[in-house]
C-alpha positions in Angstrom: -9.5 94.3 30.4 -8.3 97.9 31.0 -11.2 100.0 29.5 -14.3 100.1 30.9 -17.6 98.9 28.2 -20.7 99.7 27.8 -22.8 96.8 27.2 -26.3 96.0 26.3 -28.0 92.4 26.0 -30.9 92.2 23.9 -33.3 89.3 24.5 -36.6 87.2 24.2 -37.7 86.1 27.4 -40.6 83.9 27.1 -37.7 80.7 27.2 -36.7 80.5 30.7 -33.1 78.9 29.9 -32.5 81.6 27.7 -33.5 84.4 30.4 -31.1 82.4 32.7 -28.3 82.5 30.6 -28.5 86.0 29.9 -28.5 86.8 33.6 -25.8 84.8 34.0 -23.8 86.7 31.2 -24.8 90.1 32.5 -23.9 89.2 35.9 -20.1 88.5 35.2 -19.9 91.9 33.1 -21.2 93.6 35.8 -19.0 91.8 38.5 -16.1 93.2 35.8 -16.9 96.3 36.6 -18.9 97.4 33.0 -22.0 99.0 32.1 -24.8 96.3 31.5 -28.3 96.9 30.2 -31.1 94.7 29.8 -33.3 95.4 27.1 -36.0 92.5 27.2 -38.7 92.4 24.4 -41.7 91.8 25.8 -41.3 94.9 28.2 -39.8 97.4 25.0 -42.7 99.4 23.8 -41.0 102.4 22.1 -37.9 102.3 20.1 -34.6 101.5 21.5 -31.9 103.3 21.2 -28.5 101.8 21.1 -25.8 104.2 20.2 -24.7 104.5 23.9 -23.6 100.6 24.0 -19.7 99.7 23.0 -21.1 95.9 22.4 -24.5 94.6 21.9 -25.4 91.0 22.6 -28.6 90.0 20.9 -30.3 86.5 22.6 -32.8 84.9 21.0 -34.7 80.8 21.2 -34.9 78.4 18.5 -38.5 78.3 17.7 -39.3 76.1 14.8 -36.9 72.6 15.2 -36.6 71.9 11.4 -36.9 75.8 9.8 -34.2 77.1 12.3 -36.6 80.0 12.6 -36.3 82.4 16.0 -38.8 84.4 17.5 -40.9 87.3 15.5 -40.5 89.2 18.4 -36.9 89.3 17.8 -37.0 90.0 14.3 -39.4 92.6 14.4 -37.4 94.3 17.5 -34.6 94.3 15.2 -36.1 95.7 12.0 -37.1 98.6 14.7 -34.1 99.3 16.8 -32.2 102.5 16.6 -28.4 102.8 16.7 -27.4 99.6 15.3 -25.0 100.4 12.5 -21.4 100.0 12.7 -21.8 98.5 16.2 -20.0 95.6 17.4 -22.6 92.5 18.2 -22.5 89.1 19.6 -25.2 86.5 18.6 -26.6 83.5 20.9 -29.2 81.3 20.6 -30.6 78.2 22.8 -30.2 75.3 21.1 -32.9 73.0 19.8 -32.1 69.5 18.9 -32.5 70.7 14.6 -32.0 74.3 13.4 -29.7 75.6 16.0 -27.1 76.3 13.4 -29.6 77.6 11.0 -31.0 80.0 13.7 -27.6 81.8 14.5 -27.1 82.4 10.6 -31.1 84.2 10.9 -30.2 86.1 13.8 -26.9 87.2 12.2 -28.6 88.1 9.4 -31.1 90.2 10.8 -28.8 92.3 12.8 -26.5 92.7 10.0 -29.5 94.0 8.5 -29.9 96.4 11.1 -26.5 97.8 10.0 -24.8 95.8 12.8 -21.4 94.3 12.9 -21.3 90.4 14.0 -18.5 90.1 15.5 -19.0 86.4 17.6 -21.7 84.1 18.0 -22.7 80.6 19.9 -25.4 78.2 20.6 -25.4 78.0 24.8 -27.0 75.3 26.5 -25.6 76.0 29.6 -23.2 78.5 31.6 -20.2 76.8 30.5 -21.3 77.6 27.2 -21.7 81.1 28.6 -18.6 81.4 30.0 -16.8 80.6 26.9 -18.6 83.1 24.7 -17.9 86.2 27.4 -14.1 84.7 28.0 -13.8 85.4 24.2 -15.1 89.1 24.9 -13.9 90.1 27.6 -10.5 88.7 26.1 -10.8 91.1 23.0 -11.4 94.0 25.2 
């Protein structure tokens, strides 16, 4: 990749694989040499905002099997956050056993309602799943 990105990773951490996954994601952008920030939540208490960022990953859990619902933390966060339009976004979810493909289409919803531009998006249940999703990014450059 031969421009340097700002990037920003968005995510509910009450679900532990989730929080790992992210980390592992941010962790091989920063070992590429790019601009990471972690915005999680639970610790956000004032609007974000998120014109700096070139890409924005937004993470969120599967929280209702059969619904496909995610978090109202999420949603809320989203229907809040600052800078958002015209941005470049990448959607993930932890899978459930049901609703996992329901979920992504909420999440992608609810940042294309933030003005957002969905650009990618996967269901990763583990850091191969992880790797795949940023090799497609970091691919795009």
């Amino acid at each position: 990749m031969s421009s340097w990105l700002r990037v920003a990773f968005i995510y509910h951490g009450k679900n532990k694989a989730l929080q790992h996954s992210t980390r592992y994601m941010i962790n091989i952008f920063e070992k590429s040499g790019h601009t990471v920030k972690a915005i999680e939540i639970e610790d956000v208490s004032s609007p974000i905002n998120l014109r700096p960022y070139d890409i924005i990953f937004v993470g969120a859990s599967v929280v209702s099997a059969f619904g496909g619902k995610i978090s109202p933390e999420v949603v809320n966060f989203l229907k809040g956050v600052v800078g958002m339009e015209g941005k470049k976004t990448v959607a993930y979810v932890r899978p459930s056993l049901f609703g996992t493909d329901k979920a992504l289409r909420r999440l992608m919803a609810n940042m294309e309602s933030s003005g957002a531009f969905v650009i990618d998006f996967q269901a990763i249940k583990s850091d191969k799943d992880a790797q795949i999703l940023l090799d497609r990014q970091l691919k795009k450059g």
